[in-house]
Backbone of each chain as ProteinMPNN parsed JSONL, in Angstrom:
{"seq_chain_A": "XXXXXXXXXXXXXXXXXXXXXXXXXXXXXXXXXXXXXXXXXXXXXXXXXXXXXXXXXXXXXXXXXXXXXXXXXXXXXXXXXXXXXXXXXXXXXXXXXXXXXXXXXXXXXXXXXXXXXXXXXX", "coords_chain_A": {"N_chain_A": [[89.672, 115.042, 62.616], [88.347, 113.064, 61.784], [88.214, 111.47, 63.717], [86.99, 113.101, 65.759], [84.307, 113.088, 65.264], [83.458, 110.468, 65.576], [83.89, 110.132, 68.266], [81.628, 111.61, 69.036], [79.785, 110.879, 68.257], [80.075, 108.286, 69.604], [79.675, 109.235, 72.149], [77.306, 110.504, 72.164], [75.511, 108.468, 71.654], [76.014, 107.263, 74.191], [75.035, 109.353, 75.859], [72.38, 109.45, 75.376], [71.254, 106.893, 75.75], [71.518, 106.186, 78.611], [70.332, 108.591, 79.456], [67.694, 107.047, 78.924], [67.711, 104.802, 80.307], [66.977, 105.757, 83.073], [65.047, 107.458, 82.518], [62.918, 105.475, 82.764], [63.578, 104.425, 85.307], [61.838, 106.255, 86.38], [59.646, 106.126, 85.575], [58.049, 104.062, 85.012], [55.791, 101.396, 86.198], [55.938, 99.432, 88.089], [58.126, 97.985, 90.331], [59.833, 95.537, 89.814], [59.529, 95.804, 87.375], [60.799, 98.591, 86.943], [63.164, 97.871, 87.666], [64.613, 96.671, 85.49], [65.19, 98.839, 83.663], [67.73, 100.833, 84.45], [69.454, 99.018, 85.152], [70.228, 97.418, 82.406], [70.1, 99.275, 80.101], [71.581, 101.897, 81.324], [73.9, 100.731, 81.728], [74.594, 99.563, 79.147], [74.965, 102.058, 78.448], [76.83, 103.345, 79.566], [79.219, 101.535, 78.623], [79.261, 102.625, 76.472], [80.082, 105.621, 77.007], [82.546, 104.904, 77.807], [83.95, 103.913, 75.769], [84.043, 106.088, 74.295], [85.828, 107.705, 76.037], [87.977, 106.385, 75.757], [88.892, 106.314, 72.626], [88.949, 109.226, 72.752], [91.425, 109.347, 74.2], [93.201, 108.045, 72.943], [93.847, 109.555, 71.094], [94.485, 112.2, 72.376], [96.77, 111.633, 73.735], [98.242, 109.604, 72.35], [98.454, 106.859, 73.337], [96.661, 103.65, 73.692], [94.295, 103.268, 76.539], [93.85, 101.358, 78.863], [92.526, 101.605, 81.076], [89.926, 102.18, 80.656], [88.655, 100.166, 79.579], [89.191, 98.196, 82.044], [87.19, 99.358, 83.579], [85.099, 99.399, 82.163], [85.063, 96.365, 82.302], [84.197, 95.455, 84.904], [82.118, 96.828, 85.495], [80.509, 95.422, 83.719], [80.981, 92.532, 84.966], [79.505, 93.474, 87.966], [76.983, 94.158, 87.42], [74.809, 92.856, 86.345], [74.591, 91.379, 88.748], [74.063, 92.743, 90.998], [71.89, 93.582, 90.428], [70.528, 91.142, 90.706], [69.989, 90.712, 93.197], [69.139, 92.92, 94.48], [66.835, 91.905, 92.716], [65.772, 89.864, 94.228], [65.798, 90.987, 97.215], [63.49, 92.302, 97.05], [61.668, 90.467, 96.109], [61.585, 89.16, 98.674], [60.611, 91.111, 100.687], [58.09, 91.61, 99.866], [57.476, 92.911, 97.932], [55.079, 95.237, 96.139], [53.187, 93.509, 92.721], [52.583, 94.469, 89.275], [48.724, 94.495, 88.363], [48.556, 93.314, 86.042], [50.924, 90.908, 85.919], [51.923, 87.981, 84.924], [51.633, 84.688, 85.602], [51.059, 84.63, 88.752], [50.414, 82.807, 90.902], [52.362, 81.101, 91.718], [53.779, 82.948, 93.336], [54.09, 82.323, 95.893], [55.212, 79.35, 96.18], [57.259, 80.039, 95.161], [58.138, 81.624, 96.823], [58.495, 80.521, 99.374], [60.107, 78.703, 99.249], [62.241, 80.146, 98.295], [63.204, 80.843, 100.158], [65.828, 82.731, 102.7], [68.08, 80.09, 103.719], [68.5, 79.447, 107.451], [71.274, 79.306, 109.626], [72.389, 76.2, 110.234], [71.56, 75.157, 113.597], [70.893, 73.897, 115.954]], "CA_chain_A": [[88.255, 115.261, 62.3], [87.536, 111.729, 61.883], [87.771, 110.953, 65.72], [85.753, 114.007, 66.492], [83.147, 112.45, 64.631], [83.52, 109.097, 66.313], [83.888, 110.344, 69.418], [80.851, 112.615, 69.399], [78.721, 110.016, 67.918], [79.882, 107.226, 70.41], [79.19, 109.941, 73.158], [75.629, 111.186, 72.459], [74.598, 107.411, 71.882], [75.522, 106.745, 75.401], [74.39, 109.631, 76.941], [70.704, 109.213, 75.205], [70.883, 105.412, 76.945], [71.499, 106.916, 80.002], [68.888, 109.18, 79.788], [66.767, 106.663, 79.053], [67.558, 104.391, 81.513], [66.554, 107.053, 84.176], [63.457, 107.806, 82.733], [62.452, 104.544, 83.066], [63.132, 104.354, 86.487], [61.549, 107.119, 87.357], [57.956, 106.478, 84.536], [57.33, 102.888, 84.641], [55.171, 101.638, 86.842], [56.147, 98.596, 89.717], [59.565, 97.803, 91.389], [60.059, 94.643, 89.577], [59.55, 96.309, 85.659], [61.656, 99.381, 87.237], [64.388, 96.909, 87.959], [65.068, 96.326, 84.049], [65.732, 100.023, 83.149], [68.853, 101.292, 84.44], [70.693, 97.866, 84.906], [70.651, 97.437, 80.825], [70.263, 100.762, 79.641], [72.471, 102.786, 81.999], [75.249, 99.816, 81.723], [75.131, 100.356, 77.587], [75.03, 103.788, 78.037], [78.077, 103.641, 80.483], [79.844, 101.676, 78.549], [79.519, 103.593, 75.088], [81.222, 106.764, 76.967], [83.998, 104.87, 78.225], [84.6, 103.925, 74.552], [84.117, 107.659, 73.628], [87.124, 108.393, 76.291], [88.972, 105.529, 75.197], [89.222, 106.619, 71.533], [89.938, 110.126, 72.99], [92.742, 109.57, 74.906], [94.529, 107.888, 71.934], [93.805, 111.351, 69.835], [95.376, 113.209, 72.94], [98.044, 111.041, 74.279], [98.814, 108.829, 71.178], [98.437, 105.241, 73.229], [95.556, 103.161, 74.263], [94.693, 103.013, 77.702], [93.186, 100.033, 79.46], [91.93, 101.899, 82.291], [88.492, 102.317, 80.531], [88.188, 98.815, 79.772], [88.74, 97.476, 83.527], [85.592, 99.628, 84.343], [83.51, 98.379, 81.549], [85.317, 95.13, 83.158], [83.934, 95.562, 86.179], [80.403, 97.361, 85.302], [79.669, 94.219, 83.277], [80.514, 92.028, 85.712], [78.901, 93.503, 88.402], [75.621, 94.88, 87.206], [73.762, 91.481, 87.119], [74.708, 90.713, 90.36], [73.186, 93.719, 91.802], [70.138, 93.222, 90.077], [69.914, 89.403, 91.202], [70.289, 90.388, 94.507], [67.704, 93.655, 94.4], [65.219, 91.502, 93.066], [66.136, 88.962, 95.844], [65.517, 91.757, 98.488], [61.891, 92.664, 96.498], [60.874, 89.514, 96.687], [61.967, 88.798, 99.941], [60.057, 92.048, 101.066], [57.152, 91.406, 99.312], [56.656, 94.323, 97.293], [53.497, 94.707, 94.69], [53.643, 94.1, 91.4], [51.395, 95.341, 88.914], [48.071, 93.519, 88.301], [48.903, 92.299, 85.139], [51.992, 90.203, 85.966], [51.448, 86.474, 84.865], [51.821, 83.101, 87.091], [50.772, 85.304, 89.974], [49.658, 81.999, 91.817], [53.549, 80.861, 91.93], [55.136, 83.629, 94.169], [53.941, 81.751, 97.402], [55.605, 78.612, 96.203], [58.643, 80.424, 95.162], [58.996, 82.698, 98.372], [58.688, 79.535, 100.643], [61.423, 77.982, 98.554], [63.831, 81.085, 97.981], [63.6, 81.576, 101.566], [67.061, 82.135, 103.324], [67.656, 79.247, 104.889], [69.105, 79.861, 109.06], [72.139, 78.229, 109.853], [71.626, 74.661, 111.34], [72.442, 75.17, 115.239], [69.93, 72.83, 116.716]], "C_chain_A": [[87.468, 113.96, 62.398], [86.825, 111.017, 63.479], [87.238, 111.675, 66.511], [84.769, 113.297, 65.959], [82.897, 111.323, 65.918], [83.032, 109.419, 67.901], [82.337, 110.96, 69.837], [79.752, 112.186, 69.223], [78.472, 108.775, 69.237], [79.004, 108.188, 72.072], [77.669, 110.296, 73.344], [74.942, 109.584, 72.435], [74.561, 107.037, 73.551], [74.821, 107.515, 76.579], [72.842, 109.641, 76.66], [70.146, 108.046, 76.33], [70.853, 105.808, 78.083], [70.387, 107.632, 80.642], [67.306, 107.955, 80.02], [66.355, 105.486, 79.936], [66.385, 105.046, 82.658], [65.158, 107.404, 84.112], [62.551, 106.715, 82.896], [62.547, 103.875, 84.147], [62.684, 105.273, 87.021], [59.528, 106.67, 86.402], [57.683, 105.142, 85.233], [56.86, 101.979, 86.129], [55.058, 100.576, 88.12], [57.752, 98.287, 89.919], [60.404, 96.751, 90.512], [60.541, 95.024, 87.562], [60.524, 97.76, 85.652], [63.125, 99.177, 87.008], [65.233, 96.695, 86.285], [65.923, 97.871, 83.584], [67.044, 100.445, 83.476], [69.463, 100.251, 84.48], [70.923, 97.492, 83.766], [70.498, 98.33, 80.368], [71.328, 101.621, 80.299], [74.288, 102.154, 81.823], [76.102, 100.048, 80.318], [76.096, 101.576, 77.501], [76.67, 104.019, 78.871], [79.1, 103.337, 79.412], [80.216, 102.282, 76.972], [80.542, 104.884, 75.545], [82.481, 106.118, 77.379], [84.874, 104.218, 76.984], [85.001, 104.91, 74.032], [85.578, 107.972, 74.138], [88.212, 107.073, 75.933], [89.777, 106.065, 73.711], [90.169, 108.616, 71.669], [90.888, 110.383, 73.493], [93.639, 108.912, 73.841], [94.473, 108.787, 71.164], [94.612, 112.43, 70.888], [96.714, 113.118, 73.525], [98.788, 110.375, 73.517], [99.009, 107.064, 71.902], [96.533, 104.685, 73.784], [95.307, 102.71, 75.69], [93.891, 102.307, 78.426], [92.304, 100.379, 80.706], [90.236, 101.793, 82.121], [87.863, 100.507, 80.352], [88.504, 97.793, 80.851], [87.581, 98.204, 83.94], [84.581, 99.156, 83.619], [83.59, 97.013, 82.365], [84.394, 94.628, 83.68], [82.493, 95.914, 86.273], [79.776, 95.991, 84.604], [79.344, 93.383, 83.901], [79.641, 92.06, 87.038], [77.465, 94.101, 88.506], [74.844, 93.889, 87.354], [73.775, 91.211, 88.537], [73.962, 91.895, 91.554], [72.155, 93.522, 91.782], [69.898, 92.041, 90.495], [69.696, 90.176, 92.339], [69.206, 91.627, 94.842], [66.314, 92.908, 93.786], [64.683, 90.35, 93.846], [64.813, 89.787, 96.95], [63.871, 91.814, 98.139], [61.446, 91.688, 96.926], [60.406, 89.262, 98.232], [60.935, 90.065, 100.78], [58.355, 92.404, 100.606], [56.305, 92.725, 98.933], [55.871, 94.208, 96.184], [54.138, 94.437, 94.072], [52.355, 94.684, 90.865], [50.405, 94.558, 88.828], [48.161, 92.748, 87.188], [50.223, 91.215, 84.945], [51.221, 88.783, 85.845], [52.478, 85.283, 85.744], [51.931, 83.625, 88.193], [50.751, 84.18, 91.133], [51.026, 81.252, 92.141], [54.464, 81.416, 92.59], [55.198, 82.949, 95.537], [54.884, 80.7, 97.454], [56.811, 79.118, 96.118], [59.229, 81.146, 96.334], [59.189, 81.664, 99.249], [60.025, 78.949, 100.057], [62.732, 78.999, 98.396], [63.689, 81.768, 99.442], [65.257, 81.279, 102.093], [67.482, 81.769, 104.192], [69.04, 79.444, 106.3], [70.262, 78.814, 109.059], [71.733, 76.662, 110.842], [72.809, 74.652, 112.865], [71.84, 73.629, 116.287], [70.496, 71.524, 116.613]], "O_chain_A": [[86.355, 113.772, 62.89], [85.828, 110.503, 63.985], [86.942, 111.375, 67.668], [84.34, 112.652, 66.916], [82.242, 111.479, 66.949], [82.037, 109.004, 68.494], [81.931, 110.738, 70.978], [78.742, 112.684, 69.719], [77.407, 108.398, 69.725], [78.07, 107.795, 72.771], [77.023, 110.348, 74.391], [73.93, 109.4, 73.112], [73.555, 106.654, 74.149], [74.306, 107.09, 77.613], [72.068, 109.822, 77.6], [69.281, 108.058, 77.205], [69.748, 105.681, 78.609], [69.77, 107.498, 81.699], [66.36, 107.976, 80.807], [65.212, 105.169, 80.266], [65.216, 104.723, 82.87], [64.336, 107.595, 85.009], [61.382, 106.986, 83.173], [61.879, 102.853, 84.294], [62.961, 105.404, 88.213], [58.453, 107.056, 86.862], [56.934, 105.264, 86.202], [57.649, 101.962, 87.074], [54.257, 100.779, 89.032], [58.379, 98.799, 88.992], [61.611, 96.975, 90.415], [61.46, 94.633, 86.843], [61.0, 98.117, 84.575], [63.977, 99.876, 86.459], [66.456, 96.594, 86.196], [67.103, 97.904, 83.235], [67.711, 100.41, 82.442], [70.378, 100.318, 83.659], [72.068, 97.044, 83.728], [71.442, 98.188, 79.591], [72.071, 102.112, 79.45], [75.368, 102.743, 81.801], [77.263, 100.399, 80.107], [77.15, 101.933, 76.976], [77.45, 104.923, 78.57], [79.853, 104.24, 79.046], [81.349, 102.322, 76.492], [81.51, 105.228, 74.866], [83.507, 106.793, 77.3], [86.086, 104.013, 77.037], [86.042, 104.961, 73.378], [86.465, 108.353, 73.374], [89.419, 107.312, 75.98], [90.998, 106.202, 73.649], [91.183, 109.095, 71.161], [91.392, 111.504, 73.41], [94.828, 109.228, 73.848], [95.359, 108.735, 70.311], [95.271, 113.36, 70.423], [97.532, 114.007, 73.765], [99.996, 110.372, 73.755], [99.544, 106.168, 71.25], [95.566, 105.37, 74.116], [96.031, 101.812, 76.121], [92.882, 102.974, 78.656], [91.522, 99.591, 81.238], [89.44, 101.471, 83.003], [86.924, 99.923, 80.892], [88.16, 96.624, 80.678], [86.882, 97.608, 84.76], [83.524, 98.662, 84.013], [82.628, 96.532, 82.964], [83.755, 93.651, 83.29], [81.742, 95.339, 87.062], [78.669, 95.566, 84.934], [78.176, 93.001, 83.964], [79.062, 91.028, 87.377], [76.934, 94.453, 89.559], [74.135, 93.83, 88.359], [72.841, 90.836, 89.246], [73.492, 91.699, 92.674], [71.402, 93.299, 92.73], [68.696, 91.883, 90.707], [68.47, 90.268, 92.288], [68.292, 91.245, 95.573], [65.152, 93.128, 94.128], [63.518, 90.002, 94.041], [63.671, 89.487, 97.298], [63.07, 91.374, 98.963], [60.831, 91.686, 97.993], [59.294, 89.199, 98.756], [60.456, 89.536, 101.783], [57.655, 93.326, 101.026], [55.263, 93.282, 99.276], [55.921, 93.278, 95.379], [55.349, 94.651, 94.139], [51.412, 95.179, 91.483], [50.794, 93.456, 89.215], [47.879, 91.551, 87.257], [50.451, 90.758, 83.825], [50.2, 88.481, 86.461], [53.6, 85.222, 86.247], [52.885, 83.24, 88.869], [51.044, 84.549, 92.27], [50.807, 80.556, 93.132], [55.612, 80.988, 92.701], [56.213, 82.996, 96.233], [55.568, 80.687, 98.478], [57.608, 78.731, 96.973], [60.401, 81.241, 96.7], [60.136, 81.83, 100.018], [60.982, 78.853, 100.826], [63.918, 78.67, 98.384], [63.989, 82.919, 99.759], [65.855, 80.206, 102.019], [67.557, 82.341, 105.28], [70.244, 79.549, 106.069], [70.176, 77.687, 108.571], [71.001, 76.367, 111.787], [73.983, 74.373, 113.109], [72.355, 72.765, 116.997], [69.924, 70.562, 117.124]]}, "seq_chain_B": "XXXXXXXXXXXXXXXXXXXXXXXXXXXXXXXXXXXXXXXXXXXXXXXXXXXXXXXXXXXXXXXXXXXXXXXXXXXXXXXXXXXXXXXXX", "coords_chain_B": {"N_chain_B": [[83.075, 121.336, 67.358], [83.857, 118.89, 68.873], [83.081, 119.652, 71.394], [81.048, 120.792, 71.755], [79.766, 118.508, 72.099], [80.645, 117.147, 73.921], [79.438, 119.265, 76.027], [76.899, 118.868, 75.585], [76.065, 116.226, 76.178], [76.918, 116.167, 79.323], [74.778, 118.0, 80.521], [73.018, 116.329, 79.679], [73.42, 114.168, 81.202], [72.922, 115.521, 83.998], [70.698, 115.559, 83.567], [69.901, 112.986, 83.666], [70.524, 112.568, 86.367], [69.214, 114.225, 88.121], [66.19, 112.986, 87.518], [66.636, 110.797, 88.619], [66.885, 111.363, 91.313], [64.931, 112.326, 91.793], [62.97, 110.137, 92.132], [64.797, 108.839, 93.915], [63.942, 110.404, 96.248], [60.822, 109.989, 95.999], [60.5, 107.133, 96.031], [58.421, 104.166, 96.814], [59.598, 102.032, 98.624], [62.231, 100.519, 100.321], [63.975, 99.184, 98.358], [63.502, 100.194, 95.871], [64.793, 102.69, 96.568], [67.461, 101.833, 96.884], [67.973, 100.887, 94.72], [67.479, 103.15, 93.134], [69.871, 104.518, 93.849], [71.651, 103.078, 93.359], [71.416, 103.52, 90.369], [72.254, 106.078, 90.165], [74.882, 106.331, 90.834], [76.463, 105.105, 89.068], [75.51, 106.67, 86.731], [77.239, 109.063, 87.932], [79.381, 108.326, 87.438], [79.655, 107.803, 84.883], [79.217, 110.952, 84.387], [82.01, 112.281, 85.405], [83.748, 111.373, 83.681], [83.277, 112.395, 81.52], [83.548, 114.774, 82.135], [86.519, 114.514, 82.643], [86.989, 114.285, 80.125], [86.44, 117.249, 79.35], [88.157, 118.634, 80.549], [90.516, 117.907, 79.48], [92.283, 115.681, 80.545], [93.793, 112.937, 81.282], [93.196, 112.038, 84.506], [90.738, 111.321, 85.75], [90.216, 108.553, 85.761], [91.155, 106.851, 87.263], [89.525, 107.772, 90.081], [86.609, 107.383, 88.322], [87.215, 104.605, 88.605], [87.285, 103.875, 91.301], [85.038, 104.803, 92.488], [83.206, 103.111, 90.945], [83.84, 100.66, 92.124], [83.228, 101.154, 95.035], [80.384, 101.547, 94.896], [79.241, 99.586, 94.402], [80.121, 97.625, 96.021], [78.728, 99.301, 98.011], [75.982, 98.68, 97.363], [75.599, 96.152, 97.278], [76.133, 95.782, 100.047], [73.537, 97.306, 101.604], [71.684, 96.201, 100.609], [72.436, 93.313, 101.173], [71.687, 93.861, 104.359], [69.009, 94.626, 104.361], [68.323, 91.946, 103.527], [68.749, 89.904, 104.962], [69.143, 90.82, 107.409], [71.97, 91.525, 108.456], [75.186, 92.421, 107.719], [77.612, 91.278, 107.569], [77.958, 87.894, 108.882]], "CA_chain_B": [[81.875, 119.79, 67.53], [83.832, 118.053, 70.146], [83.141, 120.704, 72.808], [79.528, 121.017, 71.707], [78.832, 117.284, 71.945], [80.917, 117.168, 75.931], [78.638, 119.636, 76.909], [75.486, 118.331, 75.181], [75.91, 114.776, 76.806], [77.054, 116.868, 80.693], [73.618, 118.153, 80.633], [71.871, 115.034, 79.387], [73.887, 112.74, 82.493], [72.494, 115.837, 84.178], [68.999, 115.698, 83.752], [69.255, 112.117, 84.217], [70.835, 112.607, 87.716], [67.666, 114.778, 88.458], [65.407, 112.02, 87.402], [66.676, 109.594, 89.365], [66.879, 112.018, 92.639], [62.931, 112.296, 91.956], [63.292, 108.433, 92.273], [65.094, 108.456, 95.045], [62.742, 110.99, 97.296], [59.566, 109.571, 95.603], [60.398, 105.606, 95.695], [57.451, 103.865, 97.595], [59.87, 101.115, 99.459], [63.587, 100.777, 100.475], [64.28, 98.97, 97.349], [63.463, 101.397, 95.324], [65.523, 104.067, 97.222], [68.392, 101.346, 96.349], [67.672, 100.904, 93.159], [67.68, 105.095, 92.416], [71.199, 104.855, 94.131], [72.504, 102.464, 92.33], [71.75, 103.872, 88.998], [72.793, 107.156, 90.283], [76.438, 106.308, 90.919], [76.881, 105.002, 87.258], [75.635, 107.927, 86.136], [78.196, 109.751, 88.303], [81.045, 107.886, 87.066], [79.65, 108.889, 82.978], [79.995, 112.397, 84.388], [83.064, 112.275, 85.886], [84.158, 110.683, 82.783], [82.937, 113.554, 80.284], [84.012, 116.04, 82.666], [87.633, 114.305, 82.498], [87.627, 114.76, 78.199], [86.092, 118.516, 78.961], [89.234, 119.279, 80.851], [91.331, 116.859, 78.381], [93.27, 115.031, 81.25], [93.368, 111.357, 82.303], [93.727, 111.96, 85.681], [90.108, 110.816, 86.011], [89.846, 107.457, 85.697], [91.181, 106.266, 89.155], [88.296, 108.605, 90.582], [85.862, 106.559, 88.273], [87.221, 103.158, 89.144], [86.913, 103.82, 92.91], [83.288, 105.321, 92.702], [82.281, 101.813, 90.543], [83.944, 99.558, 93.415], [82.74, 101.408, 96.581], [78.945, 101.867, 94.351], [78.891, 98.143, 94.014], [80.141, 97.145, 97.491], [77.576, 99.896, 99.212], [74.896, 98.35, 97.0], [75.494, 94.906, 97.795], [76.108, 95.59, 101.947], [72.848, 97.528, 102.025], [70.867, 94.833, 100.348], [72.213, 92.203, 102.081], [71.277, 94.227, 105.426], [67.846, 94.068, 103.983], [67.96, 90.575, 103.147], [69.345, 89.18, 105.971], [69.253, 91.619, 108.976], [73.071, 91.94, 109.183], [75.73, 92.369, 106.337], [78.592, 89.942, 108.05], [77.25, 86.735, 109.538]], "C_chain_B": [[82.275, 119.331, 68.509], [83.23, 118.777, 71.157], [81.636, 121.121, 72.993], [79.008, 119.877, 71.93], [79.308, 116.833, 73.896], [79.275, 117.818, 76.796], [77.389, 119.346, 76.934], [75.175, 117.12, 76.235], [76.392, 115.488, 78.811], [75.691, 117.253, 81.149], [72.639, 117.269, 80.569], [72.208, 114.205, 81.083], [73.006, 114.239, 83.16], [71.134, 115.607, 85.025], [68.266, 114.053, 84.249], [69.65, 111.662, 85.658], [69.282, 113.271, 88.548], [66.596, 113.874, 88.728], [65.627, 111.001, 88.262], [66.526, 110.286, 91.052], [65.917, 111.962, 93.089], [62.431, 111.176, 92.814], [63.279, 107.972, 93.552], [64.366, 109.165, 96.523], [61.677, 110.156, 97.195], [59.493, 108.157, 96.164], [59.74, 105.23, 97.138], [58.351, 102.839, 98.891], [61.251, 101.334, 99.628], [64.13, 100.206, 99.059], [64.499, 99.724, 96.144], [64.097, 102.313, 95.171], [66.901, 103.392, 96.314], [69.154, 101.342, 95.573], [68.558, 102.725, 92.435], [69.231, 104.874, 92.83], [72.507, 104.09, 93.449], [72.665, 102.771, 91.157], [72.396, 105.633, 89.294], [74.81, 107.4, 90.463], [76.973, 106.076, 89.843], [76.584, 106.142, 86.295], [77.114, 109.057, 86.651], [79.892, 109.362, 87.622], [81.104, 108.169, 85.691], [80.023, 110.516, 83.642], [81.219, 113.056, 84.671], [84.055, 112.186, 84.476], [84.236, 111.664, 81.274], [83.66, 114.874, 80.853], [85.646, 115.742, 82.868], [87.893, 114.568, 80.975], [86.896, 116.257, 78.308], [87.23, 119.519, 79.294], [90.629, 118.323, 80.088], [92.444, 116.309, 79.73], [93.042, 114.216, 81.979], [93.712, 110.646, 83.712], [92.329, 111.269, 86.364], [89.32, 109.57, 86.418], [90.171, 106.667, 87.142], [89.759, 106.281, 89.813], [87.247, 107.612, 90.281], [85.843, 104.926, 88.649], [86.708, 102.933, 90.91], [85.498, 104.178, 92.907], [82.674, 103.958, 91.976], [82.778, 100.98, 91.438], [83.216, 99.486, 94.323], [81.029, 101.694, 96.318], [78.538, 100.475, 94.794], [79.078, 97.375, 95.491], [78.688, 97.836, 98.78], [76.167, 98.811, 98.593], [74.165, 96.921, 97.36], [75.201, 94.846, 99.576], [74.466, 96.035, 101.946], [71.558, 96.485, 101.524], [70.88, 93.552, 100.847], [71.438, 92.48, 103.695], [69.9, 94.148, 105.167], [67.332, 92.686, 104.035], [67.837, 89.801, 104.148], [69.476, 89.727, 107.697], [70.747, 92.106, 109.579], [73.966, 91.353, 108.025], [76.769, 91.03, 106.2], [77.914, 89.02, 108.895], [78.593, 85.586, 109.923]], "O_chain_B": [[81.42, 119.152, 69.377], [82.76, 117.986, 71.975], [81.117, 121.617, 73.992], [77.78, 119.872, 72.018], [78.575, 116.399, 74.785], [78.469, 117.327, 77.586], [76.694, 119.451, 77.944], [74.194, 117.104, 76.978], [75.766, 114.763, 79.584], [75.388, 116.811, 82.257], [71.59, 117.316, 81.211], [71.356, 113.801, 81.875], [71.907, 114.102, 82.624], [70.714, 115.522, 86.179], [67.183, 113.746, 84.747], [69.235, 110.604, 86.132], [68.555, 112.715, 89.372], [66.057, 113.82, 89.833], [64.671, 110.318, 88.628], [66.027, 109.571, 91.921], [65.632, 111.698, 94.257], [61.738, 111.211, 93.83], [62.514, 107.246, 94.187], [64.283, 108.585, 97.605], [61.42, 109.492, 98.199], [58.466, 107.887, 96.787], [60.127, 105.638, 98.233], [57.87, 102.844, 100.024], [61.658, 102.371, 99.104], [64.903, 101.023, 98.558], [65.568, 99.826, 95.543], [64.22, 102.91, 94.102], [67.403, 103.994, 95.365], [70.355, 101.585, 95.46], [69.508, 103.13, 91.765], [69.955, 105.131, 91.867], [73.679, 104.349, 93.174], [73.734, 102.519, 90.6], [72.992, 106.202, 88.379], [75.595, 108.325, 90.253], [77.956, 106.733, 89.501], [77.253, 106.466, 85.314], [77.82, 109.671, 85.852], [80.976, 109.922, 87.459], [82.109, 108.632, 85.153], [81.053, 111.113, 83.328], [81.488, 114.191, 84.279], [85.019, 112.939, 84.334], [85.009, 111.605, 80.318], [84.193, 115.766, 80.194], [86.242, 116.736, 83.284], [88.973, 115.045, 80.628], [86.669, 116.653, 77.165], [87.425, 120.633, 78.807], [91.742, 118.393, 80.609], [93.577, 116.782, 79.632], [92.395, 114.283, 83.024], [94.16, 109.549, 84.042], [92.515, 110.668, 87.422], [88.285, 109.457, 87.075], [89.392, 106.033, 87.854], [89.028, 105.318, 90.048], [86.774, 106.94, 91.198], [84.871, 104.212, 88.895], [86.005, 102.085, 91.458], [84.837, 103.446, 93.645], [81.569, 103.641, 92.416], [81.854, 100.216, 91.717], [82.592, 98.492, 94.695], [80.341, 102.015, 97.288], [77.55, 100.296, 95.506], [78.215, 96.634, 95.962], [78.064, 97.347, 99.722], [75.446, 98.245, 99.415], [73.003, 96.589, 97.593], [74.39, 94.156, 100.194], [73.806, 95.069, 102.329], [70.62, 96.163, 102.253], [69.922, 92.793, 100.999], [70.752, 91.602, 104.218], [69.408, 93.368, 105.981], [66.234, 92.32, 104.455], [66.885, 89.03, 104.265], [69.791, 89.16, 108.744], [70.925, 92.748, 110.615], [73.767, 90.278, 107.459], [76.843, 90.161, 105.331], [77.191, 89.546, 109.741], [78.349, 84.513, 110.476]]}, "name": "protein", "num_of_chains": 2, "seq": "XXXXXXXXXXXXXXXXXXXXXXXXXXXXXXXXXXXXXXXXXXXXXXXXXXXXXXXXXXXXXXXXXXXXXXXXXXXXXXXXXXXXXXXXXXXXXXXXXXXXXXXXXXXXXXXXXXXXXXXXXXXXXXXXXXXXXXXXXXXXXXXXXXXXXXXXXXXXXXXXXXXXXXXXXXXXXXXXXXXXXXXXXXXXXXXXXXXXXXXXXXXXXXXXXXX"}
């Protein structure tokens, strides 16, 4: 009973995050403030259920099984790195933002500078 | 309770598979599209994941490890093809 509890609690917290990830890439309103929502919300939310089946597989099998924690592993480490590299591409593509974004007058300097630089053939 | 809270949270990953599909038709740039696909595969791997404790057997987890590798590798190649014009250089 106890680890139904547990379980059912760790479960609905992550699938709320989840949800709310999602709706926040689908509501909010430029590319750049989009970018925040599911890469920390969806990541939580991920890895709250793979605690949920963690705890349930030692209630159905009787050991603990590591498999869930190489994917949190793995989701932790690679979730930033996606997001660096999507808001790389944004930049790089020069998509809006909204009008209220501040130090607007700094993307010119930063795009000439985070340009990627060509191999040296010449 | 357990069996009411599986299916509660199956419907929630659900609705937020939906939401992001919206996302991924709707989204104004390729980034965007990206973006929706990237959070859509992590969702897939929570459902996978609920739908492995609805049928109680941990035959699932492979399944989810391979869908977060080959999520994370597509996500990266097609962004670098963006970035760069060509994934290997």
């Amino acid at each position: 009973m106890v680890f139904e509890i547990i379980i059912s609690v760790l479960l609905i917290i992550g699938g709320l995050f989840i949800l709310i990830g999602s709706l926040g890439l689908l509501r909010l309103p430029d590319f750049y403030t989009r970018l925040h929502a599911p890469t920390k919300a969806t990541t939580l939310g991920l890895g709250s259920v793979l605690l949920a089946s963690m705890v349930f597989t030692y209630k159905i099998e009787g050991y603990i099984s590591v498999n869930e924690l190489l994917i949190t592993l793995f989701l932790v480490i690679t979730a930033p790195v996606v997001a660096h590299i999507l808001a790389k591409v944004g930049f790089h593509h020069q998509v809006k933002m909204t009008a209220n974004t501040r130090n607007q007058e700094l993307v010119k300097v930063a795009r000439v500078r985070g340009k990627p630089q060509n191999k040296i053939e010449e | 309770m357990l069996n009411i809270a599986v299916i509660f949270v199956g419907v929630i990953l659900c609705i937020a598979l939906i939401l992001n599909l919206i996302r991924l038709f709707l989204g104004p740039n390729t980034a965007d599209r990206i973006l929706a696909l990237d959070t859509m595969y992590i969702n897939s791997i929570a459902l996978i994941l609920v739908y492995g404790m609805h049928s109680e057997t941990p035959l699932y987890f492979e399944a989810a490890l391979l869908i977060a590798m080959l999520g994370f590798v597509s996500s990266v190649a097609f962004s670098k093809y963006l970035l760069r014009g060509d994934i290997i250089e």
